[in-house]
N, CA, C and O of each residue as an XYZ file, in Angstrom:
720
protein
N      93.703     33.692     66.571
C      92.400     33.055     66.588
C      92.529     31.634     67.124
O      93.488     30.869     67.024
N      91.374     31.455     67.701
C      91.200     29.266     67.650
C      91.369     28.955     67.011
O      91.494     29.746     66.076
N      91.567     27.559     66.730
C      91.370     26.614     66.224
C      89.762     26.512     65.199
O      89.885     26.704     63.989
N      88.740     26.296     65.608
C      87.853     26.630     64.806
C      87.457     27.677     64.300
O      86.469     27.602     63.570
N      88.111     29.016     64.528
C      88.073     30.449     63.724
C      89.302     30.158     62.738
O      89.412     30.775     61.678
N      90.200     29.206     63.138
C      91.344     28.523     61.899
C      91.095     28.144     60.814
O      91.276     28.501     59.650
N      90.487     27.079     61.542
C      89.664     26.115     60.369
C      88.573     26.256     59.388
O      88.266     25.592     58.398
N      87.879     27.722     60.157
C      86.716     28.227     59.052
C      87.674     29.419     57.993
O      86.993     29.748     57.021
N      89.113     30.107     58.019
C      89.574     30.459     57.409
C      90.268     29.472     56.546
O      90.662     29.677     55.399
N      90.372     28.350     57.249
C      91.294     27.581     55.690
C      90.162     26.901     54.743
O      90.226     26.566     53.560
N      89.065     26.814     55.718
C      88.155     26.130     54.691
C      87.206     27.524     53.526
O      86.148     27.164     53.011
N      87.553     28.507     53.340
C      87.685     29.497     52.905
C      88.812     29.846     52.314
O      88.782     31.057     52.098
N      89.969     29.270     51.883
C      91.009     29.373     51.418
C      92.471     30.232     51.701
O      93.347     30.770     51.023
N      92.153     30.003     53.158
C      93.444     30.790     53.243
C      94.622     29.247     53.485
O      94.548     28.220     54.160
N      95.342     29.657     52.800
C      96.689     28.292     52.180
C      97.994     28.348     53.012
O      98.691     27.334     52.981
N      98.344     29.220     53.625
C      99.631     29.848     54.526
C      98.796     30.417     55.736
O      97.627     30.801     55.713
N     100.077     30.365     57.290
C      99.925     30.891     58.066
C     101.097     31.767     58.076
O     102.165     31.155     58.071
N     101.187     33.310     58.091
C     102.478     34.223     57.889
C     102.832     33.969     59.255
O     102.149     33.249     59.984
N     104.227     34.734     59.738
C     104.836     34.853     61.281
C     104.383     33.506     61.978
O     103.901     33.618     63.105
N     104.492     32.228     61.415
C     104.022     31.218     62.341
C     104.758     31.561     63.880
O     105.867     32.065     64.059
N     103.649     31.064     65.032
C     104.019     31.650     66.308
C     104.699     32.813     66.803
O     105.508     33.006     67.711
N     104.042     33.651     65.802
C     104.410     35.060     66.395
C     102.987     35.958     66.421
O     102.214     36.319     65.534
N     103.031     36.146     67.931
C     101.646     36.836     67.586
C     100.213     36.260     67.662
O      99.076     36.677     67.439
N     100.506     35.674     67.875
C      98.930     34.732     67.763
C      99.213     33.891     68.974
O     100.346     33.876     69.457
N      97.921     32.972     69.641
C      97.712     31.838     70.802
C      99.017     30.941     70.640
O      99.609     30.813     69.568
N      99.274     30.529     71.454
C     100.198     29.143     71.024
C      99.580     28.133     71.160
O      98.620     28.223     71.925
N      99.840     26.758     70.502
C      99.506     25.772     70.299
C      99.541     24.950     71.747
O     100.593     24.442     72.136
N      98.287     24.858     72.528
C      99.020     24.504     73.803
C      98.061     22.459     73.837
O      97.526     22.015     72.821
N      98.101     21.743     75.029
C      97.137     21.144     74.762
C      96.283     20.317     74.533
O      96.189     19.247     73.932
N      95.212     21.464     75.531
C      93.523     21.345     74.746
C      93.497     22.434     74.364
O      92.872     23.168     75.129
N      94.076     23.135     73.113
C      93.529     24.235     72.496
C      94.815     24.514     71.328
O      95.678     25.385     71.440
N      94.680     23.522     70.188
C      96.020     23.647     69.568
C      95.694     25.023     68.588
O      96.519     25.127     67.681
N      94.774     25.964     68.601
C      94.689     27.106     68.076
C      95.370     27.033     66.419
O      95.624     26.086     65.675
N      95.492     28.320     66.303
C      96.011     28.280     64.789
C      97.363     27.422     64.539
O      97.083     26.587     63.679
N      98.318     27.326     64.822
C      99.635     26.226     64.627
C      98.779     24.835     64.596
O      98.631     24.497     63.422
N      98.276     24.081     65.343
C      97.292     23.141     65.262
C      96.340     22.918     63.727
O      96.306     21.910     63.020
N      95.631     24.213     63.536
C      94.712     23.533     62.494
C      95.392     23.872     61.086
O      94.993     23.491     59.985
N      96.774     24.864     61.429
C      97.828     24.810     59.665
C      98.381     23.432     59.750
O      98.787     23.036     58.658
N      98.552     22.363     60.984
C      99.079     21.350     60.537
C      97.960     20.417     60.406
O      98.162     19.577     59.529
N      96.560     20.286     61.165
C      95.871     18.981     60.340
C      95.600     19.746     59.260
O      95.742     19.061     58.248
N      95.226     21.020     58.977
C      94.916     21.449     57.218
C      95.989     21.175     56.415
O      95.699     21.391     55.238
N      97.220     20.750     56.584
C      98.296     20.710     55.943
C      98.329     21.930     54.799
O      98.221     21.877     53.574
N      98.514     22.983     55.663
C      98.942     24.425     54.470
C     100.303     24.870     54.631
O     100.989     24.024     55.204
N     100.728     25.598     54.410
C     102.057     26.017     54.852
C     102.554     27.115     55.646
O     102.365     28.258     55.231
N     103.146     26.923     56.703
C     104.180     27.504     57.643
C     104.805     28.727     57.322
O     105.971     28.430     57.064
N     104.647     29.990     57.196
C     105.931     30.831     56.743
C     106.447     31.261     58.488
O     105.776     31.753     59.395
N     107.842     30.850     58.455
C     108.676     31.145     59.840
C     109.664     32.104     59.818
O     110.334     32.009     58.789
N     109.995     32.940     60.510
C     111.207     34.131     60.802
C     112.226     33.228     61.758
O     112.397     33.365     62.969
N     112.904     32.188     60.794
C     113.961     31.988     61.451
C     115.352     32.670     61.909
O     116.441     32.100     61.847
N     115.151     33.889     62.344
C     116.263     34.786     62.790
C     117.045     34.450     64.193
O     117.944     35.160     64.645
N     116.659     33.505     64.676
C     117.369     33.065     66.011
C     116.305     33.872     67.758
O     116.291     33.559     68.948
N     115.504     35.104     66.806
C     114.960     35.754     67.583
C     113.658     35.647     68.338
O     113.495     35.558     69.555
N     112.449     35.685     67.030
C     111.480     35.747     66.669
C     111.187     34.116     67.341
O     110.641     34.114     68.445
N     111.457     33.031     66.847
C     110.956     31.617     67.199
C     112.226     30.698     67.569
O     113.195     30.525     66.830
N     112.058     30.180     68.755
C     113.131     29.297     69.166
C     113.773     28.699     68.805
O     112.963     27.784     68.957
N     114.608     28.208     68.388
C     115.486     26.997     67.335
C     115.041     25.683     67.569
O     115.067     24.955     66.576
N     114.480     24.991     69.038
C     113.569     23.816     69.393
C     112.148     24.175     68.489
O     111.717     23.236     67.820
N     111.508     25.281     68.438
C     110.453     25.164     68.149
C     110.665     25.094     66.849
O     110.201     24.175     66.174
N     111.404     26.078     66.343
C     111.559     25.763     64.657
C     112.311     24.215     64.288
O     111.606     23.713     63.413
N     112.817     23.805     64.434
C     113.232     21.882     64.355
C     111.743     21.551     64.117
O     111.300     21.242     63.011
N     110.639     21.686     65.806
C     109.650     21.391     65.740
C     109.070     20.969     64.442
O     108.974     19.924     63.799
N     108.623     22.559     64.288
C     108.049     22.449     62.965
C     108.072     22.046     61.932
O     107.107     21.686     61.257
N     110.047     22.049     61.434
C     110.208     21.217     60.215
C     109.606     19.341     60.189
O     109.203     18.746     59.190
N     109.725     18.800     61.545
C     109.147     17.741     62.066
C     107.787     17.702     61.212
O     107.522     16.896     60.320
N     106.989     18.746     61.683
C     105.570     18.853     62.140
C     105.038     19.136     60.010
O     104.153     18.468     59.476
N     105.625     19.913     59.481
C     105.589     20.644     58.526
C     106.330     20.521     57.040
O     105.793     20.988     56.035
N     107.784     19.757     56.998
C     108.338     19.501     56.347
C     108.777     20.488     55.359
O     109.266     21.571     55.680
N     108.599     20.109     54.184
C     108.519     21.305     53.194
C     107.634     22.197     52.816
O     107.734     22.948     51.846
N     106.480     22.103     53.819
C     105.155     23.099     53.476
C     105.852     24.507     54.646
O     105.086     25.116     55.392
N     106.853     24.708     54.611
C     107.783     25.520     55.706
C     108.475     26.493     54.294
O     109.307     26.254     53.419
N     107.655     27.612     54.642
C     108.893     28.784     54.132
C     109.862     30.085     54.647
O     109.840     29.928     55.868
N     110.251     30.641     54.523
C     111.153     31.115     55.180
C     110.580     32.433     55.125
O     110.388     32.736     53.948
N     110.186     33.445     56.017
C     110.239     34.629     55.553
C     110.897     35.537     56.413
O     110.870     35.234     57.606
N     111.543     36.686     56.061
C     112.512     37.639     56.723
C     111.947     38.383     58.086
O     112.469     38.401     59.201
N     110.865     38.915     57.697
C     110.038     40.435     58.429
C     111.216     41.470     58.470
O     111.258     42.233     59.435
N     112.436     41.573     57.231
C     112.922     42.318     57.678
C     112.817     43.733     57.633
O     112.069     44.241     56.797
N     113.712     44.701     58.717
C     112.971     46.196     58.431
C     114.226     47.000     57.761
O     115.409     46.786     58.021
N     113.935     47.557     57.234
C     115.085     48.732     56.552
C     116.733     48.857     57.279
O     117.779     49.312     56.817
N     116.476     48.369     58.315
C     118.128     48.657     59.067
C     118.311     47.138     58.605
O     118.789     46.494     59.539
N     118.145     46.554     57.759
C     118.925     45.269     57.613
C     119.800     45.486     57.224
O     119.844     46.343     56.342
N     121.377     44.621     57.805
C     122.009     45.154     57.365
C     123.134     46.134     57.423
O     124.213     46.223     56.836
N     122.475     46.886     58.392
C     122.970     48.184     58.869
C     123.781     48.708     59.957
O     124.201     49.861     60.057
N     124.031     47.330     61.103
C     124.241     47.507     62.079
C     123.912     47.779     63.398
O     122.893     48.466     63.333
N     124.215     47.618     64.550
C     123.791     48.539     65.691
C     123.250     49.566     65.090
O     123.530     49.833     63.921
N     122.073     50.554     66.091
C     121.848     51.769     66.166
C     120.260     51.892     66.017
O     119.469     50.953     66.099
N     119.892     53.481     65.737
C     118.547     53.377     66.266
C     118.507     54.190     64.938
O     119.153     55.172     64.572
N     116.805     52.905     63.893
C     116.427     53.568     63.234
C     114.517     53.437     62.906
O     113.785     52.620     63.464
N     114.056     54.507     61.843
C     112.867     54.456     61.835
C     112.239     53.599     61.015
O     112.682     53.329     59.899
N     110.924     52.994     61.602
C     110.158     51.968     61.043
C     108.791     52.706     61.025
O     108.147     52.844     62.065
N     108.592     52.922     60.476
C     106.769     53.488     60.066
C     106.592     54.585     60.976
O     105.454     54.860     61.356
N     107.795     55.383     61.453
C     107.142     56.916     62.334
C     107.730     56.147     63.738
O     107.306     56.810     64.685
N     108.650     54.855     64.297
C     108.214     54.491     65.501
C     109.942     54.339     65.130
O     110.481     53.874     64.126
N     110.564     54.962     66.440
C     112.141     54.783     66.484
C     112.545     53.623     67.278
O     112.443     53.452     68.493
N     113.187     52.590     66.059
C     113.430     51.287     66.893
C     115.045     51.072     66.896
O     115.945     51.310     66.091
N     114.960     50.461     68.293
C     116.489     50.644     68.520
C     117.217     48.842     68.137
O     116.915     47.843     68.791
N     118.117     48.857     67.030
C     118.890     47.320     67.007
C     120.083     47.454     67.614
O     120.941     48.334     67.551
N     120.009     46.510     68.175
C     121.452     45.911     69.075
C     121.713     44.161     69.150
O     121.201     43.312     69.880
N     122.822     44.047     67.970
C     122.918     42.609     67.667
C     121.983     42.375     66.935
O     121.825     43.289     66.126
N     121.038     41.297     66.799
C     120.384     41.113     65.333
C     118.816     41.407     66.200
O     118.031     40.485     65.978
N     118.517     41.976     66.681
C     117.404     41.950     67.782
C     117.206     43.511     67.199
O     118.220     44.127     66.873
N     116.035     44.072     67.085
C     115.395     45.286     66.621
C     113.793     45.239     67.666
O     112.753     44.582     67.634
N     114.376     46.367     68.543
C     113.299     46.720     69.339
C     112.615     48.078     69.332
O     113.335     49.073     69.259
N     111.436     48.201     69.394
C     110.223     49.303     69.999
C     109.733     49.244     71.407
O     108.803     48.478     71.660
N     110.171     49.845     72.184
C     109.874     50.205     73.744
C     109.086     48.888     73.697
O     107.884     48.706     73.502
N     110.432     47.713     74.010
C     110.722     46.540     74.506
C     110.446     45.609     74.296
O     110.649     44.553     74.894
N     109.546     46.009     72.734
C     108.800     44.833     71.860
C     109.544     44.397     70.903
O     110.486     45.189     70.879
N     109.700     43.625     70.101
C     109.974     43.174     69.212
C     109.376     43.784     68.280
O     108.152     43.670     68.211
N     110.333     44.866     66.994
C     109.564     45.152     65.958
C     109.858     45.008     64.691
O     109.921     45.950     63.902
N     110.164     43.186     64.256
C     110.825     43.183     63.122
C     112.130     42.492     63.416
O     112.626     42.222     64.510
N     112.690     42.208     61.887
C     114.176     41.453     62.062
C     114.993     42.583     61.195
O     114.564     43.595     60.640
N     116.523     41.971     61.289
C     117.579     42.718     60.387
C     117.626     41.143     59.731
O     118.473     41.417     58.880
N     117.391     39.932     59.533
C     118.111     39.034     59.201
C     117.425     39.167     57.517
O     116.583     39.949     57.074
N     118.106     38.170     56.924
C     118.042     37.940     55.665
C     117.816     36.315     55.278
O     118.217     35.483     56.092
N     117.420     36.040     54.510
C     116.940     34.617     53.926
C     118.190     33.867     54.038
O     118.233     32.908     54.809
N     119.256     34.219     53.319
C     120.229     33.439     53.618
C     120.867     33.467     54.620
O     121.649     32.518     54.668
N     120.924     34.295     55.700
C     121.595     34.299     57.351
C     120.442     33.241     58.074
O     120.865     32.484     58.946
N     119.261     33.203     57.777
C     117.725     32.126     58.415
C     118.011     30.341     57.591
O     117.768     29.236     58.075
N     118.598     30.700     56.230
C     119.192     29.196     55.765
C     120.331     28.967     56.764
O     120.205     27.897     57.360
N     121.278     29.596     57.067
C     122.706     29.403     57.836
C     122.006     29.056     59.093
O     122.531     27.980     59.380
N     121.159     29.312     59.992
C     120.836     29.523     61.327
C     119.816     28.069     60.963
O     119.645     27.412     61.989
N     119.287     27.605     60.014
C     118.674     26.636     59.960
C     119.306     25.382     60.381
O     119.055     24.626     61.319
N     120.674     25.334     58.945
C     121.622     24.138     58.675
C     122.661     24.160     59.989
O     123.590     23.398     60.258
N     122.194     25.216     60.635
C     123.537     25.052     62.195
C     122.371     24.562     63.198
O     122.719     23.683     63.985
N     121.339     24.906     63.260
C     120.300     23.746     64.009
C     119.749     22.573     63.599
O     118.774     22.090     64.175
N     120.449     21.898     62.351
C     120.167     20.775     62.427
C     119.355     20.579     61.440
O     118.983     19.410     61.340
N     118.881     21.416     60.554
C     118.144     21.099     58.818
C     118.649     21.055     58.310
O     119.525     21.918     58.380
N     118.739     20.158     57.317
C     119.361     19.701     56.065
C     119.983     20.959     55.298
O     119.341     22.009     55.261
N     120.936     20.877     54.832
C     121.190     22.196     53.985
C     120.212     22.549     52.363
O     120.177     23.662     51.839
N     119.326     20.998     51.688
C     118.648     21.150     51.171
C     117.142     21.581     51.781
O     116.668     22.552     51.192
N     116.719     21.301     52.327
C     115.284     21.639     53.044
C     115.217     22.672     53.624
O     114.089     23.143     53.766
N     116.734     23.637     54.342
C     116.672     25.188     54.098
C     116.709     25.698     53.046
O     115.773     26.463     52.813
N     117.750     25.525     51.975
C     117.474     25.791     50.580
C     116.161     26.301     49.676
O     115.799     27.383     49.215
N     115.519     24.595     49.674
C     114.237     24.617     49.627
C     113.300     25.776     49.928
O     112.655     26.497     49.166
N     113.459     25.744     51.941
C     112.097     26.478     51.929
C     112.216     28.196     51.998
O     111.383     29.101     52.039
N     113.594     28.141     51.989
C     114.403     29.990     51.166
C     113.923     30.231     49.919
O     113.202     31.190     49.644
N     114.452     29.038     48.817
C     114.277     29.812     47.284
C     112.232     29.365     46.480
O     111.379     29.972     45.834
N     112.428     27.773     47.199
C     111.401     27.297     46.336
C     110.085     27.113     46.905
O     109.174     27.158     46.078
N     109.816     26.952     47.890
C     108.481     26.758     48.667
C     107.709     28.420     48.745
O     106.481     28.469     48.669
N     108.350     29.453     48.868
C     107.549     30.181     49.199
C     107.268     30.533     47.027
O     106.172     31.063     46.844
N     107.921     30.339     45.928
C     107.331     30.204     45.225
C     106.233     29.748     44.754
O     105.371     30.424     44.193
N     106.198     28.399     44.987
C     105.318     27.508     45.045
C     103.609     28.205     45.691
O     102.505     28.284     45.152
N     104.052     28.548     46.874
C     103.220     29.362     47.732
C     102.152     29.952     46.796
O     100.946     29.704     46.799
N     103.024     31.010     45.777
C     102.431     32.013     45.259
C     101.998     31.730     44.136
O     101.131     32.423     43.602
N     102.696     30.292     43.368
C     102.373     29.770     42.417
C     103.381     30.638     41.338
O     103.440     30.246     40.172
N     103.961     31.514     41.654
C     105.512     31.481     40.387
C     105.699     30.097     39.890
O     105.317     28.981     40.245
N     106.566     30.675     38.756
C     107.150     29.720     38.248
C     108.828     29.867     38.730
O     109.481     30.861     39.046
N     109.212     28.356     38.626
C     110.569     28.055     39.615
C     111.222     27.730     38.845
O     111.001     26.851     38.012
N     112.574     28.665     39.030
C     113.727     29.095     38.126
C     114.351     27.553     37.912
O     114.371     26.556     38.634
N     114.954     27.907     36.287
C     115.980     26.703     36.048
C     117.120     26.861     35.432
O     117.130     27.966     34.891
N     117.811     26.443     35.308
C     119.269     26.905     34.843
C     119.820     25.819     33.714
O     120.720     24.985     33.618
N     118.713     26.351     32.910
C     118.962     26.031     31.506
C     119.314     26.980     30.550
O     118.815     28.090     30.735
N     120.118     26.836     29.467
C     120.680     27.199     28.482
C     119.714     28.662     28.163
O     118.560     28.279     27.968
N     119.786     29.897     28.070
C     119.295     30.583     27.868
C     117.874     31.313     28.619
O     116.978     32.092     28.295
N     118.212     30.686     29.574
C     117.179     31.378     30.908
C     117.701     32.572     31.567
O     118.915     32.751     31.471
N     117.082     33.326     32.146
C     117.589     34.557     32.954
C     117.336     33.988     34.461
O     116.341     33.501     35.000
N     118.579     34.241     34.883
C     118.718     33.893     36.506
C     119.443     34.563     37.628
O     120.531     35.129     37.527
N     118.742     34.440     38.678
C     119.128     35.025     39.971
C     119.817     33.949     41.203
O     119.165     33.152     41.877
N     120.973     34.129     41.259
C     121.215     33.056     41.864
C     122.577     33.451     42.919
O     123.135     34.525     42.698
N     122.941     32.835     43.716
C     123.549     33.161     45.088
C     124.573     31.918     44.641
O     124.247     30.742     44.479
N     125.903     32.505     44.487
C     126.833     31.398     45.011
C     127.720     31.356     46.468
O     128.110     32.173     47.302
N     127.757     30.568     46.347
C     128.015     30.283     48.100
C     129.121     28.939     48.233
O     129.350     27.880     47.649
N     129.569     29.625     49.251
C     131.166     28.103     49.466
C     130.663     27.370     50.311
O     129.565     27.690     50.768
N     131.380     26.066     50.805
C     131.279     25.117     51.596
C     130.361     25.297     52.596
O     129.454     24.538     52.941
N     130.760     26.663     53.152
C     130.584     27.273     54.624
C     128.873     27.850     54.450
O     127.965     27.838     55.282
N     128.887     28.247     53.285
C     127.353     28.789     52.740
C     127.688     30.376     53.579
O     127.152     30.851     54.580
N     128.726     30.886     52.753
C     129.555     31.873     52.512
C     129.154     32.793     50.908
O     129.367     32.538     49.723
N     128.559     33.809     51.558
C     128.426     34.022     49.885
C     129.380     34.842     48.951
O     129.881     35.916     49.283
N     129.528     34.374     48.048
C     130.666     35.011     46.999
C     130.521     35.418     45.797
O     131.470     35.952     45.222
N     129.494     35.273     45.276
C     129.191     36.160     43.799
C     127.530     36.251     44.022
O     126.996     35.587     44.911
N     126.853     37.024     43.243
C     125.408     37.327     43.193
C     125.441     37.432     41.479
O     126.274     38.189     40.983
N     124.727     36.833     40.787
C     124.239     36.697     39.459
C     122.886     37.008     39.613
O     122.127     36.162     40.088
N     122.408     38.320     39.208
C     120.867     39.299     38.942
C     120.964     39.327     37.055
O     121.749     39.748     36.205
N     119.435     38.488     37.106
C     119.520     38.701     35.864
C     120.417     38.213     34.695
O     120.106     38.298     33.507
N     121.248     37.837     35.046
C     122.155     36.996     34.361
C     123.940     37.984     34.689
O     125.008     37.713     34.140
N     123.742     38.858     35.505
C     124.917     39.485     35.351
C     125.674     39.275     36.937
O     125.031     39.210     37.985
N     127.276     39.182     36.826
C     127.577     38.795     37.745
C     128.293     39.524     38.594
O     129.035     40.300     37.991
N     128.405     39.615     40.288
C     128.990     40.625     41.034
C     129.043     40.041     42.197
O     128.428     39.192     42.842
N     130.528     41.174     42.346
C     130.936     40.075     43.486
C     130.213     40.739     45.217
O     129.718     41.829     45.503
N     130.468     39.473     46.063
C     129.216     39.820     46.973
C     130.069     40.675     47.626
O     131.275     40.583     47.853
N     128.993     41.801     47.982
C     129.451     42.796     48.971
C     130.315     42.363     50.442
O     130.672     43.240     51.229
């Protein structure tokens, strides 16, 4: 949509733009379309930082443009994960090769994961907290959850990870295992 078909949805309450720049006008301009009126509405960004989906200049962009109103989301499809090869997405046989998942030559979807889009963040140049951030806590926020703490008798889900942001144990629920 425009810019003013934008702006009459946020002033109606829509609070997030999903797949920022995927799919929709681009922000060009005289016509900053929807990317334009999520940043003077100041709502929040959800981006598929997979290396694929949105450029690594444009995503910087945005953290610029957006800050922490930036969350991370996957689009991923069932072959996450999985490797090369050709599998099904809703009846439509899409073929992945490398982290790229195609439908007769479209883009249909990612294999990446929240924490491979934090890694691909902090190697272009975001803070390793402000990927963090907009991985575990912003898209909470989003939804209005409540945001985990790691106090004495809480139940928690949590990712440990080395230097490298390497992951090495997974704690679900309070129980611990080592990462696949």
């Amino acid at each position: 949509c425009g810019y003013d078909e934008a702006m009459a949805f946020i002033d109606a309450g829509a609070s997030s733009v999903t797949h920022m720049f995927n799919a929709m006008k681009p922000c060009e301009k005289r016509s900053p379309n929807l990317p334009g009126a999520a940043f003077d509405a100041g709502i929040n960004a959800e981006l598929i930082c997979d290396g694929i989906h949105v450029d690594k200049t444009i995503v910087k962009m945005a953290y610029k443009l957006f800050g922490r109103k930036i969350c991370l989301i996957s689009d991923s499809m069932s072959a996450a994960g999985l490797g090369d090869g050709v599998y099904d997405l809703g009846g439509m046989k899409v073929n992945v090769t490398g982290n790229k998942a195609m439908h007769e030559g479209v883009l249909a979807g990612s294999v990446a994961n929240l924490l491979s889009e934090a890694r691909n963040l902090i190697g272009w140049g975001i803070s390793a907290g402000d990927a963090i951030y907009s991985a575990a806590i912003a898209p909470k926020e989003l939804l209005g959850m409540d945001i985990p703490s790691l106090m004495p008798g809480s139940t928690a889900d949590i990712l440990v990870l080395d230097k490298e942001f390497g992951l090495k144990k997974v704690i679900c629920k309070g129980y611990m295992t080592d990462a696949l």
